[in-house]
C-alpha positions in Angstrom: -1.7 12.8 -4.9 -3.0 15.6 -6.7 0.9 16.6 -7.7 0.4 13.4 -9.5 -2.3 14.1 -11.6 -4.6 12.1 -9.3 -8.4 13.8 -9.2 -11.1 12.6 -6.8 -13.9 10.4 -8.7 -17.3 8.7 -7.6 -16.9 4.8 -8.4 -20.8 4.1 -8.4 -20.3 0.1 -7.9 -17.3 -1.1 -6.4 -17.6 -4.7 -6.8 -17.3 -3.6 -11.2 -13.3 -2.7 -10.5 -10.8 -4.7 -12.0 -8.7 -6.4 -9.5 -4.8 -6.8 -9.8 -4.3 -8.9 -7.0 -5.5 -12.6 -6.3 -6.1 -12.0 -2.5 -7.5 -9.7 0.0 -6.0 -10.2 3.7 -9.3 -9.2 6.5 -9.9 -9.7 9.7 -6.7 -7.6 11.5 -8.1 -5.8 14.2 -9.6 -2.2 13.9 -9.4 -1.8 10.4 -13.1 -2.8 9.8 -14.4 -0.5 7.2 -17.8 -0.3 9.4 -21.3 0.3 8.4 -21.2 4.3 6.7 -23.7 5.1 4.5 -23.2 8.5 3.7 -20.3 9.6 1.5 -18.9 12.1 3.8 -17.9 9.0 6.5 -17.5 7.0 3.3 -14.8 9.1 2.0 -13.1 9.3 5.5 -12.5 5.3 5.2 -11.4 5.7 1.7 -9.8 8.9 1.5 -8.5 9.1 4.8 -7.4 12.8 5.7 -5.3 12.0 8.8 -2.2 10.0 8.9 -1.9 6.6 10.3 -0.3 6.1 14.0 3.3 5.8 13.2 4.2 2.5 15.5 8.2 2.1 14.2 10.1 -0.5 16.9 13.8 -0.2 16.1 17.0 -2.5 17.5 20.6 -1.3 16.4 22.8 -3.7 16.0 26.5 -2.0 17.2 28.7 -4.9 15.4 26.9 -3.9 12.0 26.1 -0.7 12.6 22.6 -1.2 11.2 19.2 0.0 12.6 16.6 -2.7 12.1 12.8 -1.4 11.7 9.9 -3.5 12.1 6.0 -2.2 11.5 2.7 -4.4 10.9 2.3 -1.9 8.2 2.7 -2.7 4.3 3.0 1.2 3.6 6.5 1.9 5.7 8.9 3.5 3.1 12.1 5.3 3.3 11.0 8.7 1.5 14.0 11.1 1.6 17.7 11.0 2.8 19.8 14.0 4.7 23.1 14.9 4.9 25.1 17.7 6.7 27.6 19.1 8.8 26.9 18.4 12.3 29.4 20.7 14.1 33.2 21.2 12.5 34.8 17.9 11.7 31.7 15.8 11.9 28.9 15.2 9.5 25.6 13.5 10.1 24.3 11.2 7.1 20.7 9.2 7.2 17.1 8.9 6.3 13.4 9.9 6.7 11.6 6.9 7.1 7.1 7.3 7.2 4.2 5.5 7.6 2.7 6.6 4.5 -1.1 7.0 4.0 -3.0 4.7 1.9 -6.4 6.0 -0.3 -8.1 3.9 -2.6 -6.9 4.4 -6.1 -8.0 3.7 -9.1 -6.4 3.4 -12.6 -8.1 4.2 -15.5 -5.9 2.0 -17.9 -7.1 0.8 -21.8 -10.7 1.3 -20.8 -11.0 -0.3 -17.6 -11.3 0.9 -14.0 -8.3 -1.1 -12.2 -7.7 -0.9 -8.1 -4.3 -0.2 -7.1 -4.4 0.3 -3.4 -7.1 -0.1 -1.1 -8.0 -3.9 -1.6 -9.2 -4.2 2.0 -11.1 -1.6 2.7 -12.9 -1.8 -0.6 -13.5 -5.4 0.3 -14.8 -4.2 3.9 -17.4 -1.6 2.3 -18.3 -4.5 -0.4 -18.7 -6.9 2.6 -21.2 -4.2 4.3 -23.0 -3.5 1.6 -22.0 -0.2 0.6 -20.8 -0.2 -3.4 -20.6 3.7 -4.2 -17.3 5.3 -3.1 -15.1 8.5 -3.6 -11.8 7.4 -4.8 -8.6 9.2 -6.0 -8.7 8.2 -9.8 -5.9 9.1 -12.1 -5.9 8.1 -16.6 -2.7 6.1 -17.3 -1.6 6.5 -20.8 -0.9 2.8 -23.1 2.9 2.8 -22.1 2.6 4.3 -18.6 3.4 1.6 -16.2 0.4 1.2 -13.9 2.3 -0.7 -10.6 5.4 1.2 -9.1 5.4 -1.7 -6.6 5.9 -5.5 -8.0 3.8 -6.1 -10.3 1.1 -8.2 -11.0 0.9 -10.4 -14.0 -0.9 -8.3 -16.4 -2.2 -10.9 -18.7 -4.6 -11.8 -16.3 -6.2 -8.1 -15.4 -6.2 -7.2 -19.2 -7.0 -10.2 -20.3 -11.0 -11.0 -21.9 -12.7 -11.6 -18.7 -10.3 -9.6 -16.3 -10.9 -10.8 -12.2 -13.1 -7.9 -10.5 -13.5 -6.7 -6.7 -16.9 -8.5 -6.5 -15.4 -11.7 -7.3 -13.9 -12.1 -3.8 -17.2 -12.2 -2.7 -18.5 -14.8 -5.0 -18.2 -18.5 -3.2 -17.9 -20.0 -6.5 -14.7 -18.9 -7.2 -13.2 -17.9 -4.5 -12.8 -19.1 -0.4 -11.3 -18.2 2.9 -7.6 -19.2 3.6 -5.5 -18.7 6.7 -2.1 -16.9 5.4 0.7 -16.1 8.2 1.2 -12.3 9.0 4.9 -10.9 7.6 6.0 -7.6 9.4 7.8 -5.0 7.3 11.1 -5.2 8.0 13.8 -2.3 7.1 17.2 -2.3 7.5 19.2 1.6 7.5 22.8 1.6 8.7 26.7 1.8 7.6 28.6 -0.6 5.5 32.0 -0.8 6.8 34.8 -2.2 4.5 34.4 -6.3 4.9 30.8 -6.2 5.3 27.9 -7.2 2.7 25.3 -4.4 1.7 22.9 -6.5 3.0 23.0 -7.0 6.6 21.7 -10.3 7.0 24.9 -12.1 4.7 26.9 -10.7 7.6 25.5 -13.4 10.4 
């Protein structure tokens, strides 16, 4: 993060951050942001310094030569590739797949404090009561794209009266819904002549 230009920040009220996405998902198991107080276990939830278990089930399909990777986390990502000479007349070709760690970051974007990551544990510590929180904050310049991911429409969090953190909290204009649970799913493998790129056309 701080190869990225990111710096560490105090965001005094958290429910005042401008929020990019139109739902938070709670109630998964151990993931609570609790009841800190202080800063120091504050910043422990929100700026985590440890990584998170790394739980990666993986099938192999032999007929498609294909390694399928499931994990209940959003944050699994395929973050470098390898290739070399495993002894004479063979080589060895893949890649290194993590469970990154997630912070709570904020964008400073055209004025306005904007979350980027971190939705439900800022929701947790809204939820509890506690509003002031370290966060890795970074300045985005007018033609920087904010989102590396899919992004949201940004009409609606630059608009006039942009949707903020504390609005998930407000009954009048938002509720409780029951959404299904989608696993990440990778797929890492060979494409042998005849076969799609993507392993699922070839069922």
């Amino acid at each position: 993060m701080f190869d990225d230009k990111w710096t560490v920040a105090l965001v005094t009220d958290l429910r005042r951050l401008v929020s990019a996405q139109p739902s938070v998902r709670v109630g998964d198991a151990g993931d609570d942001g609790g009841a800190e107080s202080d800063l120091r276990s504050i910043a422990h939830v929100t700026l985590p310094t440890q990584r998170p278990p790394a739980e990666l089930p993986a099938e192999f399909d032999p007929a498609l030569q294909v390694w399928k990777i499931t994990s209940r986390s959003p944050n699994v990502r395929i973050t470098n590739k390898y290739g070399s000479e495993f002894r004479e007349g063979f080589f060895t070709f893949g890649f290194i797949v993590e469970v990154l760690t997630s912070f709570l970051s904020v964008a400073q974007y055209r004025g306005r404090l904007i979350l980027r990551d971190g939705y439900h544990r800022a929701y947790r510590l809204i939820s509890s009561g506690v509003l002031a929180a370290p966060v890795f904050l970074r300045a985005y310049v007018d033609d920087e794209s904010v989102f590396t991911k899919k992004a949201p429409s940004e009409r609606i969090w630059t608009g006039d009266r942009p949707p903020l953190l504390g609005d998930f909290t407000n009954d009048v204009v938002a509720r409780d819904i029951w959404l299904p649970r989608h696993d990440t799913t990778l797929y890492i493998g060979a494409t042998p002549p005849g076969l799609s790129v993507d392993p699922r056309a070839n069922r």
